[in-house]
N, CA, C and O atoms as CSV, one atom per row, in Angstrom:
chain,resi,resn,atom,element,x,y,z
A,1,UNK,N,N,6.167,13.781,3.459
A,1,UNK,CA,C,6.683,14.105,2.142
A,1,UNK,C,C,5.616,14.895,1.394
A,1,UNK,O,O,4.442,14.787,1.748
A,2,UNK,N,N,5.952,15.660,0.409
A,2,UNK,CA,C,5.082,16.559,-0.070
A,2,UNK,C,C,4.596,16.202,-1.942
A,2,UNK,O,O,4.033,16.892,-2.791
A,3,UNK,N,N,4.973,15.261,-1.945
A,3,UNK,CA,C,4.991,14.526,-3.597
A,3,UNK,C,C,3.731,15.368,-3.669
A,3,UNK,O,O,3.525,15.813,-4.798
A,4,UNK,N,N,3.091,15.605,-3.011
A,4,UNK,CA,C,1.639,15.669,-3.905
A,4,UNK,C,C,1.930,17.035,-4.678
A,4,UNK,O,O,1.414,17.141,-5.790
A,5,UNK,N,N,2.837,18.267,-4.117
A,5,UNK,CA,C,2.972,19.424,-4.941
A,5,UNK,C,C,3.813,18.950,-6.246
A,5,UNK,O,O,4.118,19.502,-7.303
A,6,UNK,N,N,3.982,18.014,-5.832
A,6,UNK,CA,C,4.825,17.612,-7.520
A,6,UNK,C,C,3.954,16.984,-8.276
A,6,UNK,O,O,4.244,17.117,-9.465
A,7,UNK,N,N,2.652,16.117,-8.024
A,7,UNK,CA,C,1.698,16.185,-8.862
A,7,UNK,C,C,0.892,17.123,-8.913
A,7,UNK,O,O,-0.132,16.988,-9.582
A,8,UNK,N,N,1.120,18.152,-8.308
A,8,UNK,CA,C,0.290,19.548,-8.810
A,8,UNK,C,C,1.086,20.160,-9.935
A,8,UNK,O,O,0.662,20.364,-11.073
A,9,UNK,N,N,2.183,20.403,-9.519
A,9,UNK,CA,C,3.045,21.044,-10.569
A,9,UNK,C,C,2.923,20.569,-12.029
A,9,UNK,O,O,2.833,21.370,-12.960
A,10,UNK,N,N,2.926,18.913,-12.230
A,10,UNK,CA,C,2.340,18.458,-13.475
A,10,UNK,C,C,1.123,18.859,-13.689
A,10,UNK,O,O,0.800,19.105,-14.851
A,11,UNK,N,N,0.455,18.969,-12.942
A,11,UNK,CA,C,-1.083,19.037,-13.708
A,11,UNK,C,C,-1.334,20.587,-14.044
A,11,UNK,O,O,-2.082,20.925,-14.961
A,12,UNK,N,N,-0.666,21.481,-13.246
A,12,UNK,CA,C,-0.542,22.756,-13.834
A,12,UNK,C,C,-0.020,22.882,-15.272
A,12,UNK,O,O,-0.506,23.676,-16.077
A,13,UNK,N,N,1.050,22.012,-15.563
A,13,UNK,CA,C,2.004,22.686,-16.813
A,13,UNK,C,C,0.955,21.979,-17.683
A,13,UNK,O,O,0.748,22.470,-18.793
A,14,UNK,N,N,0.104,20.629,-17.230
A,14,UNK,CA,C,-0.911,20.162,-18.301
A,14,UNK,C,C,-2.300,21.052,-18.766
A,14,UNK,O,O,-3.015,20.806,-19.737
A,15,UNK,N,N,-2.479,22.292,-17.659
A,15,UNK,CA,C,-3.957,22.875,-17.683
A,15,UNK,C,C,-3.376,24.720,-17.741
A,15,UNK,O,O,-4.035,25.757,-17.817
A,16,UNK,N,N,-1.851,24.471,-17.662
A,16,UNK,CA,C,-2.230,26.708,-17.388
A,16,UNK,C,C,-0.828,26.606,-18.512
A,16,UNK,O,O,0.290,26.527,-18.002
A,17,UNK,N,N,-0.881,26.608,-19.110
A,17,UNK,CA,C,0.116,27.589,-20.082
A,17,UNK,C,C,1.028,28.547,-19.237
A,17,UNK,O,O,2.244,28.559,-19.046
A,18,UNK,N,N,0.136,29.241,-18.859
A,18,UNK,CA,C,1.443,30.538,-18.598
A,18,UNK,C,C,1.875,29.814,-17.477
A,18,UNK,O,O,2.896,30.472,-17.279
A,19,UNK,N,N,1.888,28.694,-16.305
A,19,UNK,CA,C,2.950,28.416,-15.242
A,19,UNK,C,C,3.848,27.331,-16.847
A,19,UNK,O,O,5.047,27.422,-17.108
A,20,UNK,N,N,2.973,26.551,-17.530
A,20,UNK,CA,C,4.540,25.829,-18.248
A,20,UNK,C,C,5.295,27.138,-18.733
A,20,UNK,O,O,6.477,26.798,-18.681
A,21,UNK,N,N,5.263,28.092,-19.055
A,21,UNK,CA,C,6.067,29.178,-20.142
A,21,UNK,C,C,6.943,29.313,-18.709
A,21,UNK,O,O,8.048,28.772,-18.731
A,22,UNK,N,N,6.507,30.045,-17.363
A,22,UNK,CA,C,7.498,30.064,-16.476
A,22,UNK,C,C,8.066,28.763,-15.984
A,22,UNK,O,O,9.047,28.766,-15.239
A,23,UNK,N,N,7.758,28.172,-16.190
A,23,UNK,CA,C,8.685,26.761,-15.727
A,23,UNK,C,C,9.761,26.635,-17.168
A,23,UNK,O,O,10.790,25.958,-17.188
A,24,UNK,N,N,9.260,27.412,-18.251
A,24,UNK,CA,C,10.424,27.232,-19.458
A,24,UNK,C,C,11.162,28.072,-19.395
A,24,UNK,O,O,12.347,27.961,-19.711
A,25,UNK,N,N,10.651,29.048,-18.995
A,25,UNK,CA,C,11.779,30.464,-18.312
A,25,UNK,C,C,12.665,30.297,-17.472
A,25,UNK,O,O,13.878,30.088,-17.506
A,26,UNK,N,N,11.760,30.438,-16.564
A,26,UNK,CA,C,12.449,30.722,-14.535
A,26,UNK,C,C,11.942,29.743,-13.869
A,26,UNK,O,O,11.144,29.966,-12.959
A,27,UNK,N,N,12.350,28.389,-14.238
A,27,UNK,CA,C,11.772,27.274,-13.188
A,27,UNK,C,C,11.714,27.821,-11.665
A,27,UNK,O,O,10.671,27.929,-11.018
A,28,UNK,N,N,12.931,28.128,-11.230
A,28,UNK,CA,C,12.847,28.258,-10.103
A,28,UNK,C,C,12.063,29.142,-8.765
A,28,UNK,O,O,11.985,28.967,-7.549
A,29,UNK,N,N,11.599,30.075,-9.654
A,29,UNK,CA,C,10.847,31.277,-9.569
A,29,UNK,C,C,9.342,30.820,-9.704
A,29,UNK,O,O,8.449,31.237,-8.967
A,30,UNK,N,N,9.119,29.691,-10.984
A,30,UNK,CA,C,7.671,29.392,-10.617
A,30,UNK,C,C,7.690,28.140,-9.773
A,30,UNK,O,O,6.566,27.680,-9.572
A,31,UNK,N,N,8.644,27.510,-9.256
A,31,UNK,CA,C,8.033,26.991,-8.194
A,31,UNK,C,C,8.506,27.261,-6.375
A,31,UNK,O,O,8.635,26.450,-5.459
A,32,UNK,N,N,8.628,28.388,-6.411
A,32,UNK,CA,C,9.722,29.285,-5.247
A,32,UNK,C,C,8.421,28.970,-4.153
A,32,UNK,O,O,8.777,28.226,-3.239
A,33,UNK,N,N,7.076,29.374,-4.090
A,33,UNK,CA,C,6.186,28.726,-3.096
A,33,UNK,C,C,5.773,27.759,-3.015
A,33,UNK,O,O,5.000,27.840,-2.062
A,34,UNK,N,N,5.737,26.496,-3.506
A,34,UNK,CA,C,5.436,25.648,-3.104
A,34,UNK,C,C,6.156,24.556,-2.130
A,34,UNK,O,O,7.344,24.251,-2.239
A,35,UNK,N,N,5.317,24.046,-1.219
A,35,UNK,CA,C,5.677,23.186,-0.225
A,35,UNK,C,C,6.328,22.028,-0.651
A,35,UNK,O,O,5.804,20.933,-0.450
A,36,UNK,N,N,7.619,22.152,-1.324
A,36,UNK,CA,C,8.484,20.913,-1.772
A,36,UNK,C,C,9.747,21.176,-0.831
A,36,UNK,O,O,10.197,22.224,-0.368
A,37,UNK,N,N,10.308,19.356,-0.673
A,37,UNK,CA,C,11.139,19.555,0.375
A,37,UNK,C,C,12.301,19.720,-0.520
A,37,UNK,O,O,12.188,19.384,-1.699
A,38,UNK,N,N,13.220,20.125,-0.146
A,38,UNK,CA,C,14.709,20.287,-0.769
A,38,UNK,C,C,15.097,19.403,-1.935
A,38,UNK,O,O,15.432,19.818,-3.044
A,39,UNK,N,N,14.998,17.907,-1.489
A,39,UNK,CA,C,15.286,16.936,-2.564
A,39,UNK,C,C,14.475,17.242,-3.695
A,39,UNK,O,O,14.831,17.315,-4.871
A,40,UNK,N,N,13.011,17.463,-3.057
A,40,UNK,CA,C,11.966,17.603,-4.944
A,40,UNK,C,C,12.613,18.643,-5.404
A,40,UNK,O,O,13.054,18.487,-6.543
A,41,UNK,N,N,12.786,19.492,-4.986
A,41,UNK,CA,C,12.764,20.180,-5.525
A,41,UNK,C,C,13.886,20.753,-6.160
A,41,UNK,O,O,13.768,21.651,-6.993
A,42,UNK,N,N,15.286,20.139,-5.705
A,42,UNK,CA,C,15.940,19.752,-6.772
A,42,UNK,C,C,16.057,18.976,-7.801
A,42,UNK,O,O,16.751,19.025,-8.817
A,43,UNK,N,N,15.139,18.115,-7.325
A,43,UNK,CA,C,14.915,16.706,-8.615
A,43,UNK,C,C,14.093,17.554,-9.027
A,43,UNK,O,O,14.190,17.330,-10.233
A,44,UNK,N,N,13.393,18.319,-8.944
A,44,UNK,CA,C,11.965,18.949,-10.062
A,44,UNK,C,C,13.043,20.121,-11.010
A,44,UNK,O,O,12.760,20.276,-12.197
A,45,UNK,N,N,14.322,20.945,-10.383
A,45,UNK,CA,C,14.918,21.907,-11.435
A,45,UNK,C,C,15.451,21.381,-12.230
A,45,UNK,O,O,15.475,21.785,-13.393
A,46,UNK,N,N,16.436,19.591,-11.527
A,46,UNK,CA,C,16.963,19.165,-12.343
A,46,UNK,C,C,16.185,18.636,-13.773
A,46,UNK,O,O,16.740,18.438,-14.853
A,47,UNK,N,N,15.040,18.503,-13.522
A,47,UNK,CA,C,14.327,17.380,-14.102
A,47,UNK,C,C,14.358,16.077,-14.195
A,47,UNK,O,O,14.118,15.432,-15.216
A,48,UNK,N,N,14.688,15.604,-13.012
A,48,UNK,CA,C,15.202,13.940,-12.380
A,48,UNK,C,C,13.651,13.394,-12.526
A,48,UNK,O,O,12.874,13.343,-11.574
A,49,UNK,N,N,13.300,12.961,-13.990
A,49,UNK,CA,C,12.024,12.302,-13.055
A,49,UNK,C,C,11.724,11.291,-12.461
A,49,UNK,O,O,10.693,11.048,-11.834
A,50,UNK,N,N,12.955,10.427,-12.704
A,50,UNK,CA,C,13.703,9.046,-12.387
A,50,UNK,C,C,13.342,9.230,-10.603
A,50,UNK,O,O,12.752,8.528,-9.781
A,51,UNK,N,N,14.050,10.572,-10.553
A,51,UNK,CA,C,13.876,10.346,-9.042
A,51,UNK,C,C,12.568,10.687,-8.153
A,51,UNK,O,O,12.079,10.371,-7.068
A,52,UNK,N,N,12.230,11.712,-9.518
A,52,UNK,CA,C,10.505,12.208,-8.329
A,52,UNK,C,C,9.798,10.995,-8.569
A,52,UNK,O,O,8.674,11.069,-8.074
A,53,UNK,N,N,10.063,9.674,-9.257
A,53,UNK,CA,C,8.958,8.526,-9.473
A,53,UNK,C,C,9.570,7.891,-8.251
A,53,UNK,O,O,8.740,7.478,-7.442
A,54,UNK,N,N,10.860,7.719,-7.930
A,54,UNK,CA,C,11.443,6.962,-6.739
A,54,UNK,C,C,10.885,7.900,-5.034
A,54,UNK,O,O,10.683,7.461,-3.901
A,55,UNK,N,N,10.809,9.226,-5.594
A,55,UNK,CA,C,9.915,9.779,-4.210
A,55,UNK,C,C,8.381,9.593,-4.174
A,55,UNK,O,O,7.602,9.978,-3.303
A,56,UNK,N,N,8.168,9.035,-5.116
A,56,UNK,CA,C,6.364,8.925,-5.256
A,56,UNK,C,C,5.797,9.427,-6.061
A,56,UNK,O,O,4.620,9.067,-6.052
A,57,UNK,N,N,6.101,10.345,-7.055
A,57,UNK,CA,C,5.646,10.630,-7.930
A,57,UNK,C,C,5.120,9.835,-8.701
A,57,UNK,O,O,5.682,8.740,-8.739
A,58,UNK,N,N,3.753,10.030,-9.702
A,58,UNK,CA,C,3.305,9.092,-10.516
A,58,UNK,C,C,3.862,9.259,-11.621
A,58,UNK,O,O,4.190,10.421,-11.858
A,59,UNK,N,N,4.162,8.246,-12.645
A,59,UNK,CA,C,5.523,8.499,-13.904
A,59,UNK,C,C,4.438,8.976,-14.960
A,59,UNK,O,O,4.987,9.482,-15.940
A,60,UNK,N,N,3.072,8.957,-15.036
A,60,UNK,CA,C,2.372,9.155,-15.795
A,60,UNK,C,C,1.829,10.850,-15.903
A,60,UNK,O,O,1.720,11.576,-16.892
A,61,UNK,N,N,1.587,11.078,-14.629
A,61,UNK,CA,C,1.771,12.799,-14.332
A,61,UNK,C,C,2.902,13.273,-14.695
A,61,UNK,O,O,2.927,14.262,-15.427
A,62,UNK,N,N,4.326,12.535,-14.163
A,62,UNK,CA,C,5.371,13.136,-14.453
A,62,UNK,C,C,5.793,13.626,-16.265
A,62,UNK,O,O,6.458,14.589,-16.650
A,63,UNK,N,N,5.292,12.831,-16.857
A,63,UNK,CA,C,5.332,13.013,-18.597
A,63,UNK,C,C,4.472,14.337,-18.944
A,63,UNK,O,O,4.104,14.248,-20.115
A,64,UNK,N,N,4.183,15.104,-18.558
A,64,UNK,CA,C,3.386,16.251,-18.534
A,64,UNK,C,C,5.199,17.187,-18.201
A,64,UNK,O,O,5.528,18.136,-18.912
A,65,UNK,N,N,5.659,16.925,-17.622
A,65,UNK,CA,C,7.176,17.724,-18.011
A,65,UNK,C,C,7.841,17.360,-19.165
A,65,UNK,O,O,8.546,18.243,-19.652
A,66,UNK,N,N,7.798,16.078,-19.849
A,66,UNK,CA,C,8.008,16.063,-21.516
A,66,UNK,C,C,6.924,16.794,-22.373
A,66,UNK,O,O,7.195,17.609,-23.254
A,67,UNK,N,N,5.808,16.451,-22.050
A,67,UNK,CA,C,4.786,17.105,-23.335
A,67,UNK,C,C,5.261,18.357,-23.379
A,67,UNK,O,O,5.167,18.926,-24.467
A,68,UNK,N,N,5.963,19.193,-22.090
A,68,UNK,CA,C,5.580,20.615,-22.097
A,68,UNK,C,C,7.097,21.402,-22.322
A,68,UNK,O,O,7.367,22.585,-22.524
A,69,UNK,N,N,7.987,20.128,-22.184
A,69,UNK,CA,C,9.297,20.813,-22.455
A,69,UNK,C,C,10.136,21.281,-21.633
A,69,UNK,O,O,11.238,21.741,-21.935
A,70,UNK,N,N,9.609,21.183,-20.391
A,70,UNK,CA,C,10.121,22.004,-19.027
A,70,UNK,C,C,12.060,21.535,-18.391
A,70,UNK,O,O,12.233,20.347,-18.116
A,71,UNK,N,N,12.975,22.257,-18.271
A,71,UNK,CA,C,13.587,21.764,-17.269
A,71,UNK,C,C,14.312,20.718,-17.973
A,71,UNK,O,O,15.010,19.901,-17.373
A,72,UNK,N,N,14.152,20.730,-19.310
A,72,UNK,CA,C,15.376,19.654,-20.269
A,72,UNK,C,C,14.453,18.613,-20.273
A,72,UNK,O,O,14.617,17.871,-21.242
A,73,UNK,N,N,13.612,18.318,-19.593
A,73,UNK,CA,C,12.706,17.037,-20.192
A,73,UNK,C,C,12.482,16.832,-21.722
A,73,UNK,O,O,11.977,17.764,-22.349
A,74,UNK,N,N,12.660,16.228,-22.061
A,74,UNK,CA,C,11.539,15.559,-23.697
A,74,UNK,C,C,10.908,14.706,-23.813
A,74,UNK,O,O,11.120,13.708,-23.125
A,75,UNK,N,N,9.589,14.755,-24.981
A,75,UNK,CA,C,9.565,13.344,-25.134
A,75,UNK,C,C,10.839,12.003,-25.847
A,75,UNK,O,O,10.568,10.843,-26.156
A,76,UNK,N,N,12.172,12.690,-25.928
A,76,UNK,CA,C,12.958,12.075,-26.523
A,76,UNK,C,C,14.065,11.233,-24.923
A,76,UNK,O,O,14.431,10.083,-24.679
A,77,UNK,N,N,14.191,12.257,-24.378
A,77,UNK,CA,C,14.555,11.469,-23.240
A,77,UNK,C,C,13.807,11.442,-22.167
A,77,UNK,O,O,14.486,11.611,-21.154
A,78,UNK,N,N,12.205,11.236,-21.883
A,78,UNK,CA,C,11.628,11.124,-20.816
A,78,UNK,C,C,11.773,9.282,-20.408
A,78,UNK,O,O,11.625,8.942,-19.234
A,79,UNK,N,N,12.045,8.298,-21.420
A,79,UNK,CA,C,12.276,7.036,-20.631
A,79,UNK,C,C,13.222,6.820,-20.333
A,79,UNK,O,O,13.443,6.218,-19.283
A,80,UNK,N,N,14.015,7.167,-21.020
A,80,UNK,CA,C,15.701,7.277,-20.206
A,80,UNK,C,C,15.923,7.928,-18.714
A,80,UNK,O,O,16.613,7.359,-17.868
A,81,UNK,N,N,15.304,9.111,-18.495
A,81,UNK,CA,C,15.100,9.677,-17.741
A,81,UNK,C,C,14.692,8.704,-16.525
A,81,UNK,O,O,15.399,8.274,-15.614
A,82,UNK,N,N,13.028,8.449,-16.859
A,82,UNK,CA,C,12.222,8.118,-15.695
A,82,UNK,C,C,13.412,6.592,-15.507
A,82,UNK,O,O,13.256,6.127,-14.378
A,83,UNK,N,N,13.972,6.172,-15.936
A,83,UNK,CA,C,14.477,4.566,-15.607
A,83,UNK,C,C,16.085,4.531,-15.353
A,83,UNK,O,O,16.901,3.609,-15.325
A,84,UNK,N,N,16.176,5.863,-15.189
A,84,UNK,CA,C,17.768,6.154,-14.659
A,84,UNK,C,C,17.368,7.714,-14.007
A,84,UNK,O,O,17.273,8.817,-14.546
A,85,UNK,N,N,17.141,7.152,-12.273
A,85,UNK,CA,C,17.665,8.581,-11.298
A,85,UNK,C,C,18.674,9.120,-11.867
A,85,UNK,O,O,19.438,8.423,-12.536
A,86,UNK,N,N,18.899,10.668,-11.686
A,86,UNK,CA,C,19.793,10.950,-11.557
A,86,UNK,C,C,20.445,11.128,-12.769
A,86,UNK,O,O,21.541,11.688,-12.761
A,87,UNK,N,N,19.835,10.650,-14.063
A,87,UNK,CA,C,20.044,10.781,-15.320
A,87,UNK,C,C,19.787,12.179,-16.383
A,87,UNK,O,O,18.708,12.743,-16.563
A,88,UNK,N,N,20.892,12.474,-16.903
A,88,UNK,CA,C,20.344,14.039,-17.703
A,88,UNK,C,C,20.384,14.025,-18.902
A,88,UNK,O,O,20.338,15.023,-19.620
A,89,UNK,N,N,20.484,12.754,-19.300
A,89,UNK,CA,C,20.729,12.490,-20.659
A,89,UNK,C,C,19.586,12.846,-21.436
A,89,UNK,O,O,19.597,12.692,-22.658
């Protein structure tokens, strides 16, 4: 499994600005190279973080997609989120 590009991807949108602005743009485009398998990386467009914590993701990295706004995350629904997969509320 490749979780770990999904804690890269957080720590990018926490340290480079311009990948969060393209992840607020063209998610899909800024993460088109990285080594994520199909599922992340639909859970990463959807913004499932419910589910990238159920693939291994750490939920604490994962909140770095609320701070930054990415992909429908907020800080308004990031616990709803992380505690319901599959949730878009």
């Amino acid at each position: 499994m490749s979780i770990y590009a999904v804690h890269k991807i957080a720590q990018r949108l926490r340290k480079d600005t311009a990948f969060a602005e393209r992840m607020r743009q063209d998610p899909s485009a800024a993460i088109a190279d990285l080594p994520l398998t199909d599922q992340e990386r639909r859970a990463v467009l959807d913004g499932d973080v419910g589910r990238l914590a159920e693939l291994g993701a750490h939920g604490y990295l994962l909140g770095a997609f609320a701070q930054q706004r990415v992909v429908g995350v907020t800080m308004a629904n990031y616990v709803q989120r992380i505690h319901d997969p599959g949730s878009t509320a």
